[in-house]
N, C-alpha and C positions, 0 to 999 in steps of 0.2 A: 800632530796636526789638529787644529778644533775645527767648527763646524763653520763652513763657512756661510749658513743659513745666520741670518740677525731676525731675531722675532721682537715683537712687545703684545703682553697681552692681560688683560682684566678679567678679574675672579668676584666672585659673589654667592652668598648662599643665605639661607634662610631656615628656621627651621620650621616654618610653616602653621599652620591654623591650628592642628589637633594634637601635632608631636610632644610629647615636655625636652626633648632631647633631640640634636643633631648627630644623627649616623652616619654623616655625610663626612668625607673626609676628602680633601685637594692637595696638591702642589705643585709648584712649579720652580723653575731653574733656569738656566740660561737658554738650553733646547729641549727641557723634558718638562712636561704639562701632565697631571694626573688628574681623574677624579674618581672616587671610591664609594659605595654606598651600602652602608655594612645594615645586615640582618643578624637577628640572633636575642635581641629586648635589648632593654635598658642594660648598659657596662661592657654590652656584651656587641652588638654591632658599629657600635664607636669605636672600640678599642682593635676592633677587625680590621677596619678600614684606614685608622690611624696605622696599624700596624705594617699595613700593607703600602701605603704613601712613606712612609720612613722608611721602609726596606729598598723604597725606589731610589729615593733622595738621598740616603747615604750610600748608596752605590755607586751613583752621580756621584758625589761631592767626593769621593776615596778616589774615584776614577782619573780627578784632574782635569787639565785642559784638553785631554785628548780627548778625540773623537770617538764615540764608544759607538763600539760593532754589538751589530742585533744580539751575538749570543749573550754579552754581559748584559744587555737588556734584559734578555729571557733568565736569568743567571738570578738576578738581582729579584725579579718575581716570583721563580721559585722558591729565594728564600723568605719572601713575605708571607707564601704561600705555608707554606712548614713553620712559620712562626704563628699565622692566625692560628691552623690545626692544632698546634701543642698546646695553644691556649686556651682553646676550648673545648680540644677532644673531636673536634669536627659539629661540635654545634651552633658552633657561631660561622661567619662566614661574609664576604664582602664580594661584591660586583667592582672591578675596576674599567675602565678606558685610559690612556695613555696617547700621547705624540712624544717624538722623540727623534731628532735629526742623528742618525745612524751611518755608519759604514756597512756596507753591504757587496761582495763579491767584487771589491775596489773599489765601490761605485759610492758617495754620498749621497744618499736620498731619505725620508723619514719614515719613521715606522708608524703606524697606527696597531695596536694590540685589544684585546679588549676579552673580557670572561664577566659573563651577565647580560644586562639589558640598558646599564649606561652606554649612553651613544656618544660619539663621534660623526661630525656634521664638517664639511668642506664647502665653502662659496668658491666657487672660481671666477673671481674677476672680471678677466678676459673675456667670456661667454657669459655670465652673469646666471651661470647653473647654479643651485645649491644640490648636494649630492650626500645622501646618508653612507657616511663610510663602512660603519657597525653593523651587523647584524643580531638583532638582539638573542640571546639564547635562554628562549623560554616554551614555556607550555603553547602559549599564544602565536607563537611566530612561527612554532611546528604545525598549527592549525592551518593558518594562511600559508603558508610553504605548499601544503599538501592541498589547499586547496576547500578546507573545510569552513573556512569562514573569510568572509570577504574582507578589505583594510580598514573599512570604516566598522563592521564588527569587533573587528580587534581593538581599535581605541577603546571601547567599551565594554567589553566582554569581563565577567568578573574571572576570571584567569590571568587576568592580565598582568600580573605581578607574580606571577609562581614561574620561578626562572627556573634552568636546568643545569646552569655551570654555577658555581660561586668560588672563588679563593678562600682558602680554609677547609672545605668542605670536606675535603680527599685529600690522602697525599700526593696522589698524581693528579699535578692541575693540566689543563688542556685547555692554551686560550688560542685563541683567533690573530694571525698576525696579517698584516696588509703591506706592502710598501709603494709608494709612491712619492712623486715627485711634485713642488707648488713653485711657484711663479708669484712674486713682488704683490701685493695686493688681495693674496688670497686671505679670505678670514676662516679660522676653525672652532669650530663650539663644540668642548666636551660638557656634557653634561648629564644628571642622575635624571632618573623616571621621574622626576618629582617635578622637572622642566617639561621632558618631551612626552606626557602623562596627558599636560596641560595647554603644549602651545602647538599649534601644527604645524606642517610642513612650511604651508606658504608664507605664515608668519613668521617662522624663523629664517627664512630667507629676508624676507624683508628687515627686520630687524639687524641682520650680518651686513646688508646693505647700507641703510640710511646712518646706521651710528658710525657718529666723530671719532670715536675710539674704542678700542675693544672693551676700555671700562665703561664705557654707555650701554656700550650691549650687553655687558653681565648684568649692568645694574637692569637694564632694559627687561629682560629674559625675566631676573627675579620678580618684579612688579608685575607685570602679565601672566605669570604663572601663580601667583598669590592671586590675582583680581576673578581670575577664570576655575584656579581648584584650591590649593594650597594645603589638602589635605596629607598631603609628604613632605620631607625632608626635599629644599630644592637647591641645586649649585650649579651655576655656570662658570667655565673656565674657556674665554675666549681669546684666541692667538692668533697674528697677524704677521703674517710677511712683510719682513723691509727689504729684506736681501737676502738673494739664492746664490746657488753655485752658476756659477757659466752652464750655457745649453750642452749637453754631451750626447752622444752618437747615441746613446741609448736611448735618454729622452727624444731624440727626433725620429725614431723609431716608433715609440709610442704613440705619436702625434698622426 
């Protein structure tokens, strides 16, 4: 059985004002959307995050047309995860975010995953909400969690980059999984710190909104994110709903 989700979506990256190198690694597939943002210097968070987008993609691609169930999602991350570490001993290290139209407890609905502080972004259509699906896992986000720094401190705070999970880093990864279900017209934006560093909240809703296609709003996200910082490695990977599964007793539960 394949997915009965149809997406189309636009990718873009940069490597920005200061970088000599892109650490930034993407991909995509038919239902699986990646973006990666590897740390570690020069050879060494490229080849992280590359490492970690390939482990996805050919898990995908060996998997076939079948519908993959969350665990060979997780399955296929662990082994990117034990390939960064081997390569550099746990010195290097990559932030990843993913989508991914999954089977789940019979149920086909998408996953969102994520380890770092690359996000994961949902417009929803219908309601015209945009809604942060990630939560970042950092120094900064443990502050505002607990309440020690307010959200407009942490856009700015110089912590703001000192994450607390990365793939590679450990042999036991521990990322963040979500599922959930989208509806014909929803737009999603993965994308590195190098994006959501620089454009805010209300901006990137707006921009999910007004672009003709999800490649205007990649190219969209990277121009605005150069004009306003550019001081990182930036990538947008934006994915659009054409067609879902039928409404199911679980979804109108939800509702």
């Amino acid at each position: 059985m394949s997915s009965s989700y149809r997406f189309r979506s636009g990718v873009a990256t940069d490597v920005g004002h200061r970088r000599d190198t892109n650490e930034d690694s993407y991909g995509t597939a038919d239902d699986l959307f990646i973006v990666a943002d590897g740390m570690g210097g020069h050879d060494a968070g490229e080849v992280a995050s590359a490492l970690t987008v390939k482990a996805l993609l050919t898990g995908r691609e060996e998997h076939g047309d079948k519908l993959v169930e969350l665990t060979d999602l997780q399955q296929w991350l662990t082994t990117g995860n034990k390939e960064v570490f081997d390569y550099s001993n746990g010195r290097a290290g990559t932030t990843v975010t993913l989508l991914c139209a999954v089977k789940h407890e019979g149920v086909e609905r998408l996953a969102v995953i994520n380890v770092g502080d690359s996000r994961t972004y949902l417009y929803r259509s219908a309601d015209e909400q945009l809604v942060q699906l990630t939560e970042d896992h950092s120094v900064v986000q443990e502050m505002l969690r607990s309440g020690h720094i307010t959200a407009d401190e942490a856009r700015h705070h110089r912590a703001k980059n000192m994450i607390t999970r990365a793939v590679g880093s450990q042999l036991r990864l521990t990322a963040d999984v979500m599922m959930l279900d989208a509806a014909v017209g929803d737009r999603f934006l993965l994308c590195s710190d190098g994006l959501s560093n620089a454009v805010d909240h209300h901006e990137i809703g707006l921009v999910l909104t007004s672009a003709q296609t999800p490649q205007d709003a990649a190219d969209t996200f990277i121009e605005q994110a150069l004009d306003l910082d550019g001081s990182d490695n930036i990538t947008a990977v934006v994915v659009e709903v054409l067609d879902a599964p039928p409404e199911t007793d679980h979804q109108k539960v939800q509702q």
